[in-house]
Structure formats: structure tokens, C-alpha cells
KOLMI-375588 format. One record per atom (N, C-alpha, C): y, x, z; residue in one letter. Coordinates in steps of 0.2 Angstrom, whole numbers, padded with zeros to 4 digits, always signed. Each point is the difference from the previous one (the first is absolute). Layout:
N
YXZA/...
//
This chain:
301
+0035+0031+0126X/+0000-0004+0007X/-0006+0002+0004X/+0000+0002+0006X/-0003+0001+0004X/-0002-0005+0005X/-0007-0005+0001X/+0001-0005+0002X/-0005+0002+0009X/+0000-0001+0005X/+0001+0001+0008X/-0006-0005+0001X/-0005+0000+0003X/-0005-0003+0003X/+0001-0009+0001X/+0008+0000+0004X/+0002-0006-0002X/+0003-0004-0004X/+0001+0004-0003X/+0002-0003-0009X/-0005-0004-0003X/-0005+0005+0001X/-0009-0002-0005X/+0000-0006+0004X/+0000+0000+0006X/-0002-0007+0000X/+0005-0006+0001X/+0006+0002-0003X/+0005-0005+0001X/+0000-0004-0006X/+0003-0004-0002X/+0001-0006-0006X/+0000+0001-0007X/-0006-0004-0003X/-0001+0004-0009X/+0000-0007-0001X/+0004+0000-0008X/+0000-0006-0003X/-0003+0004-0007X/-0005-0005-0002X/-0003+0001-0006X/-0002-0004-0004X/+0001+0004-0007X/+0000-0007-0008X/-0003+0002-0004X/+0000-0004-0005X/-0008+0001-0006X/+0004-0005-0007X/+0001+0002-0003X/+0003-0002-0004X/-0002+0001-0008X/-0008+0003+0001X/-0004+0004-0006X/-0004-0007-0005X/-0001-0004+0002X/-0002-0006-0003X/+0006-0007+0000X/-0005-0006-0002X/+0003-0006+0000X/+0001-0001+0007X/-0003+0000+0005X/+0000+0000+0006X/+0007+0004+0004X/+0002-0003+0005X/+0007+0005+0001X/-0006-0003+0009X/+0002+0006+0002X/+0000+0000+0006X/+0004+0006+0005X/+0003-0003+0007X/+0003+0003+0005X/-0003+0001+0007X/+0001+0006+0005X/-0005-0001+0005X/+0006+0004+0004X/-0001-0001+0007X/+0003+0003+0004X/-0003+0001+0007X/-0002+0008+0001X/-0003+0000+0008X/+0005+0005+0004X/-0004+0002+0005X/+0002+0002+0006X/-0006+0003+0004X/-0002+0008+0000X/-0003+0002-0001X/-0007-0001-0002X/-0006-0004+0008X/-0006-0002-0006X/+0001-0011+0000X/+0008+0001+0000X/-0001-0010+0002X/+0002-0002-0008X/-0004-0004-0004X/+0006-0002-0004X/+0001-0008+0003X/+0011+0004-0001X/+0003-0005+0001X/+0000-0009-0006X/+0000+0003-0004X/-0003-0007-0005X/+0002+0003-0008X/-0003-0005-0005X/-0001+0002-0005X/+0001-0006-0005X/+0003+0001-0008X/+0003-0006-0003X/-0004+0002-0006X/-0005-0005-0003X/-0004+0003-0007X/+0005-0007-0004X/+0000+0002-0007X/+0003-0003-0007X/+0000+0000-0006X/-0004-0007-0002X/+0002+0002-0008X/+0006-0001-0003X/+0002+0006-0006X/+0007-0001+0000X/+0001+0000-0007X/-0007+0001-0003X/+0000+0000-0007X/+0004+0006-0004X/-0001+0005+0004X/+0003+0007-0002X/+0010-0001-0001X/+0000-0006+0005X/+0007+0001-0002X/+0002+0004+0010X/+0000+0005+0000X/+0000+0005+0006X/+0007+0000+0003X/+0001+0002-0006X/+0009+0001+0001X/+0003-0005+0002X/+0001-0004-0001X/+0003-0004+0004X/-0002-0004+0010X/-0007+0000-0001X/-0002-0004+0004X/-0002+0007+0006X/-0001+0006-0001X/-0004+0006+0004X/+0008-0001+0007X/+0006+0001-0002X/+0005+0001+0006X/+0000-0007+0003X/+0000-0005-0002X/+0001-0006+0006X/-0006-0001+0003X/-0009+0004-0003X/-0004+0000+0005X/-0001+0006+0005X/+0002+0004-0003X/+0002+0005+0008X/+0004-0004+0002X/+0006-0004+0001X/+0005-0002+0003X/-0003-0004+0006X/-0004-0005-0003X/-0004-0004+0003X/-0004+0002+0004X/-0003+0006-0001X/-0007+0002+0004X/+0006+0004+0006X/+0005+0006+0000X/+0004+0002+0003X/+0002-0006+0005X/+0004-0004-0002X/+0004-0006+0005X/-0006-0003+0004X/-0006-0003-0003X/-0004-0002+0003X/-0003+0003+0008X/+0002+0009+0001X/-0003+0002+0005X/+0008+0003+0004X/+0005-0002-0003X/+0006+0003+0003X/+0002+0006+0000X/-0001+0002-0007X/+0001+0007-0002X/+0003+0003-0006X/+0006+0003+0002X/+0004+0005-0006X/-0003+0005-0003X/+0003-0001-0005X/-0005+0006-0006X/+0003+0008+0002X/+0006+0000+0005X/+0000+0006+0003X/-0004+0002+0006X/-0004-0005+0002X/-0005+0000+0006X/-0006+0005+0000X/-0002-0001-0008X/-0005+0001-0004X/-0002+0009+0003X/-0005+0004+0000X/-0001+0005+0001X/-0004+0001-0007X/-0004-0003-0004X/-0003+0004-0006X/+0000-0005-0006X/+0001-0001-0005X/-0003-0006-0006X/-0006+0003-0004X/-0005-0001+0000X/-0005+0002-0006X/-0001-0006-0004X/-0001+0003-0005X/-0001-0003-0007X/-0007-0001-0006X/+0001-0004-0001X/-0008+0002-0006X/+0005+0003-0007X/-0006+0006+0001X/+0005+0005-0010X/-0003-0001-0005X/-0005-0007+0001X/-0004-0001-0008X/-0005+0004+0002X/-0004+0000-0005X/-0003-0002-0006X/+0003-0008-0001X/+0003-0003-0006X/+0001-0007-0001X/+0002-0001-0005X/+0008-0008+0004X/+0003-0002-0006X/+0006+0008-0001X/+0002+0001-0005X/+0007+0005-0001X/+0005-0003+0003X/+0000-0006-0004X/+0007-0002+0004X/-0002-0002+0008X/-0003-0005+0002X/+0000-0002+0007X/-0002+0008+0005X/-0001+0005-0002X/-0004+0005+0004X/+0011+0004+0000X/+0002+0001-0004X/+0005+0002+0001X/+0006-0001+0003X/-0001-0010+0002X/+0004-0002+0003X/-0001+0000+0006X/-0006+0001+0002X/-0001+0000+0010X/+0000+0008-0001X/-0001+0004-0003X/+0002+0008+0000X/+0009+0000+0001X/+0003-0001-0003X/+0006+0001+0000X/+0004-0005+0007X/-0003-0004+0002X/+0002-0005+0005X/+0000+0004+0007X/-0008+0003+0000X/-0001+0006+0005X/+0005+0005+0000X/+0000+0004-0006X/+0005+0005+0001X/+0006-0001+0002X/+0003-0008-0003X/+0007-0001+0003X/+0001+0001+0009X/-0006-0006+0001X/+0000+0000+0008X/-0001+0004+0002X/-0005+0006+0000X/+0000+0006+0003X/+0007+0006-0001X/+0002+0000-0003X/+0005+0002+0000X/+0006-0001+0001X/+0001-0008-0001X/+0007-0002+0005X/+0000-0002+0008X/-0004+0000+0001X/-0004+0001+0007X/-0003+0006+0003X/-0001+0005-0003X/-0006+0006+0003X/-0004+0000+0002X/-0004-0005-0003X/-0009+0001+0002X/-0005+0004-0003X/-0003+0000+0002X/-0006+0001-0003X/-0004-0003-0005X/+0000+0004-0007X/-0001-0004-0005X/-0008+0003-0003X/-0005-0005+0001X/-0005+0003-0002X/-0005-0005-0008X/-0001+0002-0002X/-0002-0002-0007X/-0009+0002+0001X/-0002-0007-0002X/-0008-0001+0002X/-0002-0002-0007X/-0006-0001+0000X/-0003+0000-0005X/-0003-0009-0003X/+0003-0003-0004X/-0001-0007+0002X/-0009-0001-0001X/-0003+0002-0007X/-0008+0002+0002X/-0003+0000+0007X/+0004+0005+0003X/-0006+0002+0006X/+0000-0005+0006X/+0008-0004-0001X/+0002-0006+0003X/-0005-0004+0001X/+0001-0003-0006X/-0008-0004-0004X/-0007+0000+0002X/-0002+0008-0003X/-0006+0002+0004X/+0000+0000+0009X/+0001-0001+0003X/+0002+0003+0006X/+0000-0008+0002X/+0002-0005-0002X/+0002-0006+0003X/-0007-0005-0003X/-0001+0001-0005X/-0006-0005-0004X/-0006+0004+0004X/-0002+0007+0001X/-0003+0001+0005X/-0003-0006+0004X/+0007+0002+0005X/+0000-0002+0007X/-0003-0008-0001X/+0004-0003-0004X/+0000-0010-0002X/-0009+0001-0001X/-0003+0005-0006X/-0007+0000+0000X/-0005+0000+0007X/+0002+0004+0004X/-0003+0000+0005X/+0000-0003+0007X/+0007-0004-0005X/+0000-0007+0007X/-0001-0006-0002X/-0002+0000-0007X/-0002-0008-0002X/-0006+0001-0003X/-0004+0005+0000X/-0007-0001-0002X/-0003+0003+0004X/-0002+0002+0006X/-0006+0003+0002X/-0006+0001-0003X/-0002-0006-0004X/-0007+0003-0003X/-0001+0005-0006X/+0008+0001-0002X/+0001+0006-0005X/+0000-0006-0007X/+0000+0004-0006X/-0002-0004-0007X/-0004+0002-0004X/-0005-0002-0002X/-0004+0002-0006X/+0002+0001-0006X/-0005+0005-0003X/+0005+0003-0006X/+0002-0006-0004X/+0007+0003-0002X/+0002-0005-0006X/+0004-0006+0003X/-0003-0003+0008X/+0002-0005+0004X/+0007+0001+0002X/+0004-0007-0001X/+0008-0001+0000X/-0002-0002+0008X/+0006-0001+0005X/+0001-0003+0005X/-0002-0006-0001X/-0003-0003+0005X/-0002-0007-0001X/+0006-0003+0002X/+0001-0009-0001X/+0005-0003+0003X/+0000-0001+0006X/-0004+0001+0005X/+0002-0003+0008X/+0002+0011+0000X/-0003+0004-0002X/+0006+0007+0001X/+0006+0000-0003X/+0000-0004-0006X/+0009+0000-0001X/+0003-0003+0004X/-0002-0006+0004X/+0003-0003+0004X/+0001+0002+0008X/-0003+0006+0000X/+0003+0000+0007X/+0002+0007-0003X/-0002+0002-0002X/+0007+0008-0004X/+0007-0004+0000X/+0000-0005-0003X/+0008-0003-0001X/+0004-0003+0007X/-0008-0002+0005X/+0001-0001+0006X/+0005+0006+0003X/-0004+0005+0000X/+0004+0006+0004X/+0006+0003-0002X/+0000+0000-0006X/+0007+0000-0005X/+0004-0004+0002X/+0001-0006+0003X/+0004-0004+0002X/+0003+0001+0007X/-0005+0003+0003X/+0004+0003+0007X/+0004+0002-0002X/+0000+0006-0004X/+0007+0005+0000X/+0006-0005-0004X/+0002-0001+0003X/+0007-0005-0001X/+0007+0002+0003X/+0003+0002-0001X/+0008-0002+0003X/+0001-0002+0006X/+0000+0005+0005X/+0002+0000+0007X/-0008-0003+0003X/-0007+0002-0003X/-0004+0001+0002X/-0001+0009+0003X/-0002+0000+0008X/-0002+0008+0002X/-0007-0001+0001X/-0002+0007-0002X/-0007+0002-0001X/+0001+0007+0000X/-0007+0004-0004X/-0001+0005+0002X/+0000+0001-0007X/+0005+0007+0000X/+0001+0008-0007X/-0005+0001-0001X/-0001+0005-0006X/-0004+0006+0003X/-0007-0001+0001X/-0005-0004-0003X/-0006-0003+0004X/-0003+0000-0006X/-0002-0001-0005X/-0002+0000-0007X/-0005+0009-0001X/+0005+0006-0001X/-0004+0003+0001X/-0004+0001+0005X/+0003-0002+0006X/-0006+0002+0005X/-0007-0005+0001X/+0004-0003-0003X/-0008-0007-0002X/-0003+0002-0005X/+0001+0003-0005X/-0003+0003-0007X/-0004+0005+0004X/+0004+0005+0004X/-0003+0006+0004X/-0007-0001+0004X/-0001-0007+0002X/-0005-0002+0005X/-0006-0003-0002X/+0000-0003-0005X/-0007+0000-0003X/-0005+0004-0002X/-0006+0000-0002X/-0004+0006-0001X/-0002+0001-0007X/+0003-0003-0006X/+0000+0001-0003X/+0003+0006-0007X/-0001+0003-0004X/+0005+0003-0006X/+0001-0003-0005X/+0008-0004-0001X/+0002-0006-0002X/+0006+0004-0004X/-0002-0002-0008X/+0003+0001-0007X/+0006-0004+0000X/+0004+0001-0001X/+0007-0005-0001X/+0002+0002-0007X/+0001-0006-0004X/+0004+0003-0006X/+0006-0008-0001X/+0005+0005+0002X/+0005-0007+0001X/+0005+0000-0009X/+0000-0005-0003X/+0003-0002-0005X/+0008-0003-0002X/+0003+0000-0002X/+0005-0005-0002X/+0002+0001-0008X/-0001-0005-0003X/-0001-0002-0008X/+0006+0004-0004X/-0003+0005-0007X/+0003+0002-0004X/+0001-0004-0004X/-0004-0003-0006X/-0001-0002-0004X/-0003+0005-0005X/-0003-0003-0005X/-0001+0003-0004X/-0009+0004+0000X/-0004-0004+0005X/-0006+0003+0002X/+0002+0007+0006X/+0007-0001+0004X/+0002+0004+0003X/+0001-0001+0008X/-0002+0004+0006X/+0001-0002+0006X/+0006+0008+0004X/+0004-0003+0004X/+0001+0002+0003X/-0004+0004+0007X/-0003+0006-0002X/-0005-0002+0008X/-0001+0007+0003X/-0005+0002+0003X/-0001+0006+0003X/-0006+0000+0003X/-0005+0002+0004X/-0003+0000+0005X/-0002+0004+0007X/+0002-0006+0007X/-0002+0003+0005X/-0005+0000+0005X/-0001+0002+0004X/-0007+0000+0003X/+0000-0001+0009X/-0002-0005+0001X/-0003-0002+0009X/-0003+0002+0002X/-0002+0004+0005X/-0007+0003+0003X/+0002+0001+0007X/-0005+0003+0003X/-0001+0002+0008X/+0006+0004+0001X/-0001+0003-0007X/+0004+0006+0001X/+0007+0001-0002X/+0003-0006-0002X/+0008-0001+0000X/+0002-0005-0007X/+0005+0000-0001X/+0002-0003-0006X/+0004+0004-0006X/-0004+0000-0005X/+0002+0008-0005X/+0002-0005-0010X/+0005+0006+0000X/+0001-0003-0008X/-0005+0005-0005X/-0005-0002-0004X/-0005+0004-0002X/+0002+0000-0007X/+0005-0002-0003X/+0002+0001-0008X/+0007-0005+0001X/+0003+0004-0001X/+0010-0001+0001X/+0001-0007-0004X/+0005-0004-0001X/+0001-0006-0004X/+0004+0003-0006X/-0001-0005-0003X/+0003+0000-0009X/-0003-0005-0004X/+0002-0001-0005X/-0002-0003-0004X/-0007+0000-0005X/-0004-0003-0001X/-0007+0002-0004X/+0000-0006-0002X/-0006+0002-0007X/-0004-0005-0003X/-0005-0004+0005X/-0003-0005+0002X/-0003-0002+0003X/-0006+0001+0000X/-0002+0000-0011X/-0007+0002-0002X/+0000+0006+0003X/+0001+0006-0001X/+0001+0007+0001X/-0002+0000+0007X/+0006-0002+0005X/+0001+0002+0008X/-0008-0002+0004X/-0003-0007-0004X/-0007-0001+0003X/-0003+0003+0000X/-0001+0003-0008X/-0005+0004+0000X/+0000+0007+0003X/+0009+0003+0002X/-0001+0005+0002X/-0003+0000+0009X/+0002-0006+0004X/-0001-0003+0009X/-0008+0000-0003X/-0004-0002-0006X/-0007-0001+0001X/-0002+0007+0001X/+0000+0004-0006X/-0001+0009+0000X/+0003+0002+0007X/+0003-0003+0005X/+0003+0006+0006X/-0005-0004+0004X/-0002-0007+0001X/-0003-0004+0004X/-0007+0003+0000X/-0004+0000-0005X/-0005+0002-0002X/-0002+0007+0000X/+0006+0004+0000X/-0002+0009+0003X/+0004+0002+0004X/+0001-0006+0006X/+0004+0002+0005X/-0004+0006+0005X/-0007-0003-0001X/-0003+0005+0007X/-0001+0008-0003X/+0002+0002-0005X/-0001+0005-0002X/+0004+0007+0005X/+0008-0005+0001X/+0006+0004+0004X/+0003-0004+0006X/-0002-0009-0002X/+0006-0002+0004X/-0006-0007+0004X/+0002-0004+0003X/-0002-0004+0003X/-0002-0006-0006X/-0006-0004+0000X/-0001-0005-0006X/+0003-0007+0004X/+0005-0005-0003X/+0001-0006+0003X/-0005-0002+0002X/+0001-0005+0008X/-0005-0004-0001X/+0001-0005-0003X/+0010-0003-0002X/+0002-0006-0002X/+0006+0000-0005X/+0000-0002-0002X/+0006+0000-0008X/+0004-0005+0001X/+0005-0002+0000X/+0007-0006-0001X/+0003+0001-0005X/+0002-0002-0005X/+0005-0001-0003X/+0006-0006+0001X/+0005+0002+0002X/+0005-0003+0006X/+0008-0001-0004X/+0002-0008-0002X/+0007+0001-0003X/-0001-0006-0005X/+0003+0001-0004X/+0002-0004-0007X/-0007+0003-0005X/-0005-0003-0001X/-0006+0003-0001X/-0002-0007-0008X/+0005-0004+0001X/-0004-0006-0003X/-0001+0000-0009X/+0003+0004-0002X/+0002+0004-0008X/-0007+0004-0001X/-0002+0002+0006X/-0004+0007-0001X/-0008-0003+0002X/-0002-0006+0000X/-0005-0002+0003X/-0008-0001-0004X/+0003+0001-0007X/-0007+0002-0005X/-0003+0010+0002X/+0005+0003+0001X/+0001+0007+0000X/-0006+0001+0010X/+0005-0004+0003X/-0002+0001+0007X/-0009-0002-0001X/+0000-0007-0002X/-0006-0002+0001X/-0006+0007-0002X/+0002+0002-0009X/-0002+0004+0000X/-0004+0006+0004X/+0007+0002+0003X/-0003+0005+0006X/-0004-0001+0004X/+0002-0008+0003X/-0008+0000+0007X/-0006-0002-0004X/+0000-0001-0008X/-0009-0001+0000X/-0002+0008-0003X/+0005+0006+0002X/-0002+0007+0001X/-0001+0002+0004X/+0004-0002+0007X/+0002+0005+0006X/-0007-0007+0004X/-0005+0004+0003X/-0006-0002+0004X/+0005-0001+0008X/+0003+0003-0001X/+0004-0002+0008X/+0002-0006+0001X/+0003-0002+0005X/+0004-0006+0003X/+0007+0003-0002X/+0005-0005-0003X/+0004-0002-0004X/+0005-0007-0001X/+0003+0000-0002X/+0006-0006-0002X/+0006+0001+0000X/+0002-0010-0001X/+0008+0002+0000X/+0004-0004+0007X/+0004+0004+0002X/+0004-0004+0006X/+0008-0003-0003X/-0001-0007+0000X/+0009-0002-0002X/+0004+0001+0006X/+0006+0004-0001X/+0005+0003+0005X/+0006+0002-0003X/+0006-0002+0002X/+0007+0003-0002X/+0000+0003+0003X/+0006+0005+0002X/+0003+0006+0001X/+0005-0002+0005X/+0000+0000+0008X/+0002-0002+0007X/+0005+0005+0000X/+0007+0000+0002X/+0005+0007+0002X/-0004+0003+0007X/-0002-0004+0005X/-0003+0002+0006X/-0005+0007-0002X/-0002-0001-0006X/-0004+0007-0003X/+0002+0005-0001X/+0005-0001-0004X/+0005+0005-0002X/+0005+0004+0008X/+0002-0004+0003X/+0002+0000+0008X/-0006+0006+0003X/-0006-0004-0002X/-0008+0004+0006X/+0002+0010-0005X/-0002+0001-0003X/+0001+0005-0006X/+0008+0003+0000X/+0004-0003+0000X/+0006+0002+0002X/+0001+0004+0008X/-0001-0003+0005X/+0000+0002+0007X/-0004+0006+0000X/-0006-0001-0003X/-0005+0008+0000X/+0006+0006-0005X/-0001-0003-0005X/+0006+0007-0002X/+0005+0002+0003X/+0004-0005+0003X/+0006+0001+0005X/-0003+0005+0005X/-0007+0000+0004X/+0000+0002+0006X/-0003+0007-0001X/-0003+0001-0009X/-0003+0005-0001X/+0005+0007-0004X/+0010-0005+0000X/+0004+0004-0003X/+0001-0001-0008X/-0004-0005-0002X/+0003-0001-0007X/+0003-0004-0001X/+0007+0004+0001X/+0006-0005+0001X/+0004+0001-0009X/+0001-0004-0004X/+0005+0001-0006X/+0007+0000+0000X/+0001+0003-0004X/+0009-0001-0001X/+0001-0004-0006X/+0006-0004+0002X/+0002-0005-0001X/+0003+0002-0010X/+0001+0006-0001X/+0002+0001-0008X/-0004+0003-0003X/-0005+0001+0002X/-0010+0004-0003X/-0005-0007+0001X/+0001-0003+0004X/-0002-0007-0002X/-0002-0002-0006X/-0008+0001-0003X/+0000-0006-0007X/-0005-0004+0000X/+0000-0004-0004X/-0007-0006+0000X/-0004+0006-0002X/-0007-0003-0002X/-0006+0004-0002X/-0001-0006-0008X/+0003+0004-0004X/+0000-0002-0007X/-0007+0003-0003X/-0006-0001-0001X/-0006+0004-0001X/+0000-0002-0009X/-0004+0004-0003X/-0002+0000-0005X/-0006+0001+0000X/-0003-0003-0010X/-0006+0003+0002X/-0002+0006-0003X/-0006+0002+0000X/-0003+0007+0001X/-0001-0001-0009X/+0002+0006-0003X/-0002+0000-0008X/-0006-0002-0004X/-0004+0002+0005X/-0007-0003-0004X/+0000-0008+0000X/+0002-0003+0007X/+0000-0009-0001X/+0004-0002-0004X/+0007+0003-0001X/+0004+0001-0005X/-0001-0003-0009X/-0006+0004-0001X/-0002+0002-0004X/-0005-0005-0002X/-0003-0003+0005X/-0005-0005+0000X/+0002-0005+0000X/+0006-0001+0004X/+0003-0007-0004X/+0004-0001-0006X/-0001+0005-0002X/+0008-0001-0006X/-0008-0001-0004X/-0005+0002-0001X/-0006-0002-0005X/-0003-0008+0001X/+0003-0001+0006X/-0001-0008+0000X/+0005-0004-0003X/+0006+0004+0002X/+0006-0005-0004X/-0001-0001-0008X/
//
């Protein structure tokens, strides 16, 4: 499908179906038109269709209206991560839109960012959790985006873009088993970059590997000024602590779910950049882990 300048910016509905949290968004170009978050207790399938229905009707709009659906393809749950996969590919295909498949990590990163930067100005000290008057207006601005609330798409990275910092993102969602869902990407002057792809890892392992890259960044790359660990982090908090009484830097952790308005921001740029999917090559991002960490957990088991 070949999408026309005014496609790009015509009507995207967007879903996240990769954790506990279900979330739907829908914009129009850089406005979003309103956005529905939910715990659903991994029960997707049933509750994921009547809340597009609801987010759709509530703006007066047919799901053949639609010009693109982007999706979050996991890293996550299996089951929940294949239900809004396959949810997108039906709608993109009985409709003919544009079906783009986002990264639910980068969502993550990309969004707890943005929440970091607008509920703490003074930053965090290593090891330092948001305090409670920053959780409390993070949940404040969270609440704007509600259902037939309009506001501005698209503005996370450009917020992330503007400060003058180099800001580590490692965004998380819970494996089990001393395991995270995660990746890392990176905030700078100079854009927004994924600097190690998402997949699955040990947490022991992954620290230590973020410390080793953190500590001989300047050798080839830019050294953070700042570290976030961003997500479902609360399993992993003896590990994390560990890190920041290693990492001399400024550090912490940001509490944040996973917004569709993210997946939406990330979806529009792929759309406008041509990375468009087809609706039967479409698949979640089932990751495994790398054989050495393999190896290293099967000696704990």
C-alpha cells in the first residue's frame, strides 16, 4: 500500500495489548483525538473490541474511516501481545489501511521519558525513585489524556529532543524468573536512537552489560549523562539498586505504563518514513534469550 501525504496525516488508531494494561488511542495527524487506558487482567480478548468501539463512537468514527492501525508487536505477554496483533491485522485488512507494527519497549521508553521530564525537573539521584508530589502530577497529566480529550500527538519525542542532556532509557516489562523484557534507547540533542534492540535477558547479566557500555561509552559513543530504568521494575529492585551504587552517574527508576498515544507517536513516523506492514507477514516479536544467559539460568534452576 502506498500511503499520499494526506493519508500520513489522516486518522490512526492505536493499541498496546503487550502487558496487564490494555490501552487504545486515536489521532489525527499531530492532534490526539482521545485515548482509553485499562486494566484487564490479561483478559484482552474479550474487553480489547468493545474498547476501540467505545474510543471509535465516542469521536464519531467508522473503523472504515480509519487511514492506518499501528500496533505494539511486544516484547511481552504471548498471549496478550498476539491478540492486539491479530486484531490490527484483521482491521487493516478488512478496511485497507495501513498496518504498522511498533515496538511496545520503545513505546515505553519513549513515553516514561517524556513523564520523567515533565514531573521532575530537578532530575533523580542515583538509585532515587520519583518522589510522591512527581508521581502525583505524572498521574496528573496522565489523566488529561482521557476519551474525547484533544491535545497534542507527536510531542514526547520532540520533548525528549530538547533538552540538553544524553538520557539512557532502559524500558522494562516483567519476565519472570530474574528476567526482563527490555532494550535500550537513548535521548540526546541529537535525536532519539534504539542503542541495543529489545529481547529478553537476565537482569543480573543485562546490568552488568548497560554498566561495561556505560563506563567505556567514551571510548566510541557518547557517555550518558543519565540512566532510567522505566516499566515494571519492582521484581528487579535488589539488581537495579545494585547498579546505581556502581554507575557514579545520575540514575533511577521511573513508574510508567505503556500509553497507545505512544505506539500512535512511533507508528505515524514509520508510516511517514514508508514502513508500512502487510497484513499476512505481520508477527509479534516473540524474543528469546541469547544462549549464554540460557545457560546461566538453567545453573540457577
Amino acid at each position: 500500500m502506498t500511503s499520499t501525504s494526506k493519508s500520513i496525516n489522516g486518522t490512526l488508531l492505536a493499541i498496546d495489548t503487550s502487558t496487564s494494561s490494555m490501552s487504545v488511542a486515536l489521532t489525527r495527524g499531530g492532534e490526539l483525538l482521545g485515548e482509553l487506558n485499562s486494566k484487564a487482567e490479561r483478559n484482552h480478548s474479550i474487553h480489547l473490541i468493545p474498547l476501540i468501539q467505545q474510543l471509535l463512537s465516542s469521536e464519531g468514527i467508522h473503523p472504515r474511516e480509519l487511514d492506518a492501525i499501528a500496533v505494539g508487536v511486544g516484547p511481552g505477554s504471548y498471549t496478550g501481545v498476539r491478540i492486539g496483533v491479530t486484531v490490527a491485522k484483521t482491521f487493516a485488512w478488512t478496511h485497507g489501511m495501513a498496518l504498522l507494527g511498533v515496538s511496545s519497549l520503545e513505546a515505553l521508553a519513549l513515553g516514561g521519558g517524556a513523564a520523567y521530564l515533565s514531573g521532575s525537573e530537578a532530575g533523580l539521584k542515583p538509585g532515587q525513585k520519583m518522589s510522591a508530589a512527581d508521581e502525583s502530577l505524572q498521574q496528573a497529566e496522565a489523566a488529561e489524556v482521557t476519551l474525547g480529550t484533544n491535545g497534542t500527538a507527536g510531542s514526547a519525542e520532540a520533548a525528549l529532543g530538547k533538552q540538553s542532556e544524553t538520557i539512557w532509557i532502559v524500558p522494562m516489562f516483567e519476565a519472570r524468573r530474574g528476567q526482563a523484557y527490555t532494550g535500550l534507547y537513548q535521548a540526546s540533542p541529537q535525536g532519539w536512537s534504539c542503542l541495543i534492540a529489545d529481547g529478553i535477558r537476565l537482569m543480573s547479566a543485562w546490568t552488568e552489560e548497560l554498566l561495561e557500555r556505560a563506563v567505556n561509552a567514551g571510548a566510541g559513543s557518547t557517555m550518558p549523562d543519565r540512566i532510567l530504568f522505566i516499566g515494571e521494575t519492582a521484581l528487579h529492585v535488589e539488581v537495579l539498586q545494585q547498579f546505581f551504587a556502581r554507575w557514579a552517574g545520575a540514575s533511577g527508576i521511573v513508574n510508567h505504563e505503556i500509553h497507545a498515544c505512544h505506539i500512535a507517536e512511533i507508528g505515524r513516523r514509520q508510516w511517514k518514513e514508508g514502513r508500512i506492514e502487510q497484513a499476512h507477514a505481520l508477527i509479534p516479536n516473540y524474543t528469546q534469550l541469547t544462549e549464554a544467559e540460557a545457560n546461566l539460568l538453567a545453573k540457577k534452576l
